[in-house]
C-alpha positions as CSV (number, residue, x, y, z in Angstrom):
1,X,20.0,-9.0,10.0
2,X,16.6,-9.6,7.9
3,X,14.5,-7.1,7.4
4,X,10.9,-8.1,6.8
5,X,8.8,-6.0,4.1
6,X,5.2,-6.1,4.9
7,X,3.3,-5.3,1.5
8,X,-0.7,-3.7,1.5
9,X,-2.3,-4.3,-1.5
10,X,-4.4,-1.3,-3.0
11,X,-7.8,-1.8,-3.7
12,X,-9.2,-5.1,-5.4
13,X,-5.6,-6.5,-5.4
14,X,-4.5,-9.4,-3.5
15,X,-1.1,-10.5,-2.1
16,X,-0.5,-12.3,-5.3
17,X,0.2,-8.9,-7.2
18,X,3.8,-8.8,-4.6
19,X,4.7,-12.1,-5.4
20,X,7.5,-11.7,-7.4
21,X,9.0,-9.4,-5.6
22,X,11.1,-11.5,-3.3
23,X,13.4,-12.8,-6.5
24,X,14.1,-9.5,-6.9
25,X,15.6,-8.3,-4.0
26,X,18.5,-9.1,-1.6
27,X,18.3,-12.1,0.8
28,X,18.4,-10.0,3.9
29,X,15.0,-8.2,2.9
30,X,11.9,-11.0,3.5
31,X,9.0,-10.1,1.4
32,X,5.5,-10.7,2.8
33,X,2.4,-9.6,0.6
34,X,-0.6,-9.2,3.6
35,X,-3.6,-10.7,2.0
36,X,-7.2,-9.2,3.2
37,X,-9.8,-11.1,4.4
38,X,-12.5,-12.0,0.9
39,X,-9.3,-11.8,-1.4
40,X,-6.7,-13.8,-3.0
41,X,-6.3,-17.0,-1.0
42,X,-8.2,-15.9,1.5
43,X,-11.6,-15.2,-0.6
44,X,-13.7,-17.4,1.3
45,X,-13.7,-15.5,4.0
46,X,-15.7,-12.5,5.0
47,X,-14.9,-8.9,3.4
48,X,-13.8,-6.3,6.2
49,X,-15.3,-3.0,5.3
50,X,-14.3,-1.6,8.8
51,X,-10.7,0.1,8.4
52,X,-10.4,-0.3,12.6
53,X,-10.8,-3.9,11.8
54,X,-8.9,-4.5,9.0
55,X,-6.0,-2.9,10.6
56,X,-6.1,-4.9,14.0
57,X,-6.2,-8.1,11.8
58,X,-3.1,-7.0,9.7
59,X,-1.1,-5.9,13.2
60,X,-2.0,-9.5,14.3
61,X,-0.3,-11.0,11.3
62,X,2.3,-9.0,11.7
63,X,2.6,-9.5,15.1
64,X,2.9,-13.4,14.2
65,X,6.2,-13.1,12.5
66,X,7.8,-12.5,15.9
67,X,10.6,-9.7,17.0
68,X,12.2,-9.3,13.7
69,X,12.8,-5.4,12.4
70,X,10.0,-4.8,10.0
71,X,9.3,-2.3,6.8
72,X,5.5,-1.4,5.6
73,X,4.8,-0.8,2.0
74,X,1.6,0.4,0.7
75,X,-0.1,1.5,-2.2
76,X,-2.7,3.1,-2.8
77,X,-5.7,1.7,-0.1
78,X,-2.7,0.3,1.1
79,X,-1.0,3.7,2.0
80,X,-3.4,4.7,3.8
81,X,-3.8,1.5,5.9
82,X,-0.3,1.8,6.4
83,X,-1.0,4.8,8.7
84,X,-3.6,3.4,10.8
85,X,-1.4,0.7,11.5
86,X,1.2,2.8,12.5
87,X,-0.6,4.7,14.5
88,X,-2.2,1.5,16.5
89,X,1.4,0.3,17.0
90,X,3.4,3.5,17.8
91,X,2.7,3.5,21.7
92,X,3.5,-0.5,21.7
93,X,6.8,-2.6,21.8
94,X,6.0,-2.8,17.9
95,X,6.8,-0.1,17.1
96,X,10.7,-0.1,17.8
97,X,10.4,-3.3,15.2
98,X,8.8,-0.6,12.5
99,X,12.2,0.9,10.4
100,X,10.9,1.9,7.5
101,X,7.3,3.2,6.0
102,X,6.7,3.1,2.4
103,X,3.4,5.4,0.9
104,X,3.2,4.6,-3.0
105,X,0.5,5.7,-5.2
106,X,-1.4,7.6,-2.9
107,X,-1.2,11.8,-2.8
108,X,-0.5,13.8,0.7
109,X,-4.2,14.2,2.9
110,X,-4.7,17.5,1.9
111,X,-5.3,16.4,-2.0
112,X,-7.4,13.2,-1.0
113,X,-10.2,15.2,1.8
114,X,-11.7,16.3,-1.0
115,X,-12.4,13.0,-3.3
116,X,-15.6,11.9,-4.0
117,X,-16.5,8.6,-2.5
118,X,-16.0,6.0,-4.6
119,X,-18.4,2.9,-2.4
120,X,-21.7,4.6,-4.0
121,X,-20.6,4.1,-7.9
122,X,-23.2,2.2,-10.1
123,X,-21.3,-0.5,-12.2
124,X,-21.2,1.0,-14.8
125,X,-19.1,4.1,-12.8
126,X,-16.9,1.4,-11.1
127,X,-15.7,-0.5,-14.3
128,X,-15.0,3.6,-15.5
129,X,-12.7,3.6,-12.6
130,X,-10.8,0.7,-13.4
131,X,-10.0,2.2,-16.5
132,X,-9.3,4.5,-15.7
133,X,-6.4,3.2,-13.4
134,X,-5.8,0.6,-16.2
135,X,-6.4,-1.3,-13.5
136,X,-8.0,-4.9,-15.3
137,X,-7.3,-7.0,-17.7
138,X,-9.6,-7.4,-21.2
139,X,-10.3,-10.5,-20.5
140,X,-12.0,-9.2,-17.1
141,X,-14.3,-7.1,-18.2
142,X,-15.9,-9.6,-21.1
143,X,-16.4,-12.3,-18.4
144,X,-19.7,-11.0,-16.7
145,X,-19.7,-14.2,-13.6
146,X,-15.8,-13.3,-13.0
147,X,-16.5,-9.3,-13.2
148,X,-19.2,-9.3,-11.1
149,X,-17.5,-11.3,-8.4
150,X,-14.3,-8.7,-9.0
151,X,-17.0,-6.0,-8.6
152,X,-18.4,-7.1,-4.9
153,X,-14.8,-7.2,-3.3
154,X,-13.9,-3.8,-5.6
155,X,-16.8,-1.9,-3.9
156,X,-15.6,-3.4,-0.6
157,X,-12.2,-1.9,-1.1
158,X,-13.8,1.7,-2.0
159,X,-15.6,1.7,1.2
160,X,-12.3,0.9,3.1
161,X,-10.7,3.7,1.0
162,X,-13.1,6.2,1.4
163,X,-13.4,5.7,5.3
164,X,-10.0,7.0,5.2
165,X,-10.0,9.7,2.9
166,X,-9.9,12.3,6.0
167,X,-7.8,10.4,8.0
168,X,-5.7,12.8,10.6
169,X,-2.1,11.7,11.1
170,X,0.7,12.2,13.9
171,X,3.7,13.1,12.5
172,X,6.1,9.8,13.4
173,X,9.7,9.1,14.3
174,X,9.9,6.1,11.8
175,X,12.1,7.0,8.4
176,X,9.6,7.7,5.4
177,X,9.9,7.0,1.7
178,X,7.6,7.8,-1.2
179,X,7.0,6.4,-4.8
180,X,4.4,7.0,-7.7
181,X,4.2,6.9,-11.5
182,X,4.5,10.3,-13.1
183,X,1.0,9.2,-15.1
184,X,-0.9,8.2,-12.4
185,X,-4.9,10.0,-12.8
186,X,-4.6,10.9,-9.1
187,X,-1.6,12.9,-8.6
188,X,-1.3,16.1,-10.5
189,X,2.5,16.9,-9.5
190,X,5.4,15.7,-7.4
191,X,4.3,18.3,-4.8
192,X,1.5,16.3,-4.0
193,X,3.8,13.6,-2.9
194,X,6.6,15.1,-1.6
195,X,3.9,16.9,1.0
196,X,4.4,13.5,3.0
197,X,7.0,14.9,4.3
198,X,5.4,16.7,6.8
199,X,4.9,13.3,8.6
200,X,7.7,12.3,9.7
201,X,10.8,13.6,11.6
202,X,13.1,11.4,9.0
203,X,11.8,11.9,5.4
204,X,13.7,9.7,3.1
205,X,12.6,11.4,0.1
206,X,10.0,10.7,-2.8
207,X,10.9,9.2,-6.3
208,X,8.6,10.0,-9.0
209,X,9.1,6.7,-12.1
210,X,7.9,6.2,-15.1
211,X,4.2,5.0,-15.5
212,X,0.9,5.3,-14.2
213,X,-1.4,4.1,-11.1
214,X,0.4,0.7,-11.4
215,X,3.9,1.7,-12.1
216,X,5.4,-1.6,-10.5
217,X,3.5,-3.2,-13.5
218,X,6.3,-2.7,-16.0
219,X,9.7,-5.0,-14.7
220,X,12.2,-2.4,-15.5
221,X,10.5,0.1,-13.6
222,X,9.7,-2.2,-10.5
223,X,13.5,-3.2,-10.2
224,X,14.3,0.2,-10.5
225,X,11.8,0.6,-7.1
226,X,13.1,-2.0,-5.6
227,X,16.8,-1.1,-5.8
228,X,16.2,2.1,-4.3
229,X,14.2,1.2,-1.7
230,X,16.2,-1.7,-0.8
231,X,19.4,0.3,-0.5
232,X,17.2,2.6,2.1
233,X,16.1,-0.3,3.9
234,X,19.7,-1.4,4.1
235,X,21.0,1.7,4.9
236,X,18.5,1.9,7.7
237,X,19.3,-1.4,9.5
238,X,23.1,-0.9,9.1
239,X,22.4,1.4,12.3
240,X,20.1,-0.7,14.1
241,X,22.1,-2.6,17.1
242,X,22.2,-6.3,17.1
C-alpha cells in the first residue's frame, strides 16, 4: 500500500523546500509538497490571505489524488493549516483516507494565543523576523528587487498565520506525531510541544532534534526525521485493511 505524505510549507516557503524528500524515504510513502497560490510555481497567481480559503483549495488538491490513504505534515503556518483542514474533512469520506497528522515547528495553542501579530511589521521588523528564524539566505537580503518581492508574499503568510493564532481545535481520532528543533526562538521547552497531545485520542509522541526553526535544513537531522516518521507511517498502514 502507498501512503501519500501531504507537505504544508510554513510561511514564505514554497513546495520546493520538500523536494528532496522523496529520495529519502521508502517507495511506499509518496511525497507531495502542496504549493500555495502566489508561491513557488505557482507565483503568478493570486496570494490567499483567507485561511477558510486557502484550506478549501488545499482539500481540493488533495482531494485530486483520489482514494489513496494520506498523511499531513506541516510546519510551522503549515501546522496550523493542517488543523483547519482536518477539521473541514473530519465529517467527510476523507477523512477515513487521513492516517497520520504531523505538527512540526509550531508550539501547542495555549503558547501561540498570545503572539503578537506579525501582518502589521514595518520592513525593517519583518526582515528582523527572518533572522531571527534564520530563515533567508545573504544573498536575499542584499538584493533589494528580489527581497521586496520575498517581502509582499512574506507579509501574506503572516496574515494567514496570525488569523490562526486562536484557532480552537476538536480533539481527533487520527494518530498524531510531533517534531521541532531544540533551538527554535518559538518554543521555550518540550512541554510546549508535547501539550499536542491533548488533541488527539492516539498521540504518537513528540521528538525534540537538533537545530532550530528549520531543523530539516541540516541532512543528518532531516533523515533522522524522516526515519522516524516513516517507520510511524508504516506502522500505521500495516493495520489498515486492503
Amino acid at each position: 500500500m502507498t501512503i501519500n505524505l501531504f507537505c504544508l510549507p510554513p510561511a514564505g516557503s514554497s513546495a520546493s523546500l520538500y523536494s528532496s524528500w522523496n529520495k529519502l524515504t521508502q517507495e511506499n510513502i509518496n511525497i507531495i509538497p502542496l504549493e500555495y497560490p502566489g508561491h513557488g510555481t505557482l507565483v503568478r497567481q493570486k496570494l490567499i490571505h483567507d485561511p477558510e480559503i486557502l484550506t478549501e483549495a488545499l482539500i481540493h488538491k488533495i482531494i485530486s489524488y483520489g482514494d489513496e490513504a494520506f498523511a499531513i505534515f506541516g510546519h510551522s503556518v503549515g501546522a496550523a493549516l493542517l488543523w483547519r483542514i482536518e477539521k473541514k474533512i473530519r465529517e467527510t469520506p476523507l477523512n477515513d483516507q487521513l492516517k497520520l497528522l504531523v505538527v512540526s515547528g509550531r508550539p501547542e495553542l495555549e503558547y501561540t494565543k498570545n503572539m503578537a501579530p506579525k501582518r502589521f511589521l514595518t520592513r525593517e521588523g519583518m526582515i528582523k523576523a527572518l533572522k531571527h528564524y534564520n530563515g533567508v539566505p545573504a544573498e536575499l537580503l542584499e538584493n533589494q528587487d528580489a527581497m521586496n518581492f520575498f517581502l509582499n508574499i512574506l507579509r501574506n503568510d503572516f496574515h494567514l498565520n496570525d488569523m490562526m493564532l486562536k484557532d480552537e481545535i476538536r480533539k481527533t481520532k487520527t494518530p498524531l506525531l510531533a517534531f521541532y528543533g531544540k533551538e527554535d526562538p518559538d518554543i521555550a521547552n518540550l512541554d510546549q510541544m508535547n501539550a499536542w497531545q491533548n488533541h488527539s485520542y492516539n498521540w504518537q509522541g513528540c521528538y525534540p532534534l537538533t537545530g532550530g526553526h528549520f531543523y530539516f535544513n541540516d541532512q543528518t537531522t532531516l533523515q533522522v526525521m524522516l526515519e522516524r516518521m516513516c517507520r510511524i507511517i508504516l506502522n500505521i498502514s500495516s493495520k489498515i485493511k486492503p
